[in-house]
C-alpha positions in Angstrom: -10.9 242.7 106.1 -12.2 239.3 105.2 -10.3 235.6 105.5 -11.7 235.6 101.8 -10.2 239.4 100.8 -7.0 238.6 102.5 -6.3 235.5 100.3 -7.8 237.4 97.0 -5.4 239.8 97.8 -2.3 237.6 98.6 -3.1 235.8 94.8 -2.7 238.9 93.7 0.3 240.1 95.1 2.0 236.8 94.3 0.7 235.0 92.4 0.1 232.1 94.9 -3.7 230.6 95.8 -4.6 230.1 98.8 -7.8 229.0 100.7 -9.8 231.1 102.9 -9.5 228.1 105.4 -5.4 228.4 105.5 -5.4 232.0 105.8 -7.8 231.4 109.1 -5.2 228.6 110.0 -2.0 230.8 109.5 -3.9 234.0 111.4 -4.9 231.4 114.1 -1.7 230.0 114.9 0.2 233.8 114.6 -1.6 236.3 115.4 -1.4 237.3 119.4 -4.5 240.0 120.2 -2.9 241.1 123.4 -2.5 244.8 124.2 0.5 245.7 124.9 0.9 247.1 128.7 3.1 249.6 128.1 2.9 253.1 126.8 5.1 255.1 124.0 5.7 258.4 123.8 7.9 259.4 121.1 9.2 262.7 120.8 8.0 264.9 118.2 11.0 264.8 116.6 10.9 261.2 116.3 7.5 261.5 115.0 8.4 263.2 112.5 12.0 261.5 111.1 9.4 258.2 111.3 6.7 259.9 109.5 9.2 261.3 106.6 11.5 257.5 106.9 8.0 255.9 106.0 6.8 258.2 103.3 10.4 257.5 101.4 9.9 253.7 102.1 6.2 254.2 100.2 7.6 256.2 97.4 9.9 253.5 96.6 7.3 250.7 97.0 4.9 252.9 94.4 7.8 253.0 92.0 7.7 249.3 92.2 11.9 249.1 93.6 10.7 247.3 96.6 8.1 245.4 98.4 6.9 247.1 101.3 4.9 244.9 104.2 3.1 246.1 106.7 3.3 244.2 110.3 0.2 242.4 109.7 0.9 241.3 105.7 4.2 239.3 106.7 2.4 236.5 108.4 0.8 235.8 105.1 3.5 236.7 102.8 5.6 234.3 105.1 2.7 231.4 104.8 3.1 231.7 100.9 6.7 232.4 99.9 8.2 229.3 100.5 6.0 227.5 98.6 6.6 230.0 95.3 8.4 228.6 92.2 
């Protein structure tokens, strides 16, 4: 996704405007790209209570009782909260 989609879609969500240029300066200054060195290996078991924990979380987010953020949407939604209202 785009600098530009990202803050489209962030004005959207919340009503807040933001410039292509801060969204680069917020992603710049917070995002890591390092791989992590380790390896998971979650049960099956585990896989699936996640799997059905999730699904419940996105039912409820559909049905508009919560806001539900993925890892990489709370940088942004950190960048523009505080400056809502």
């Amino acid at each position: 996704m785009e600098l530009q989609e990202l803050a489209t879609s962030l004005a959207r969500q919340t009503g807040v405007q933001v410039s292509r240029e801060s969204v680069r300066a917020v992603l710049k200054k917070d995002v890591s790209y390092s791989r992590p060195m380790g390896r998971l290996d979650p049960t099956p078991a585990d896989l699936a209570s996640a799997s059905l924990a999730r699904a419940a979380l996105e039912y409820r987010a559909r049905r508009g009782e919560i806001i539900l953020l993925y890892e990489d949407e709370t940088i942004l939604w950190r960048f523009a909260l505080p400056r809502v209202g």
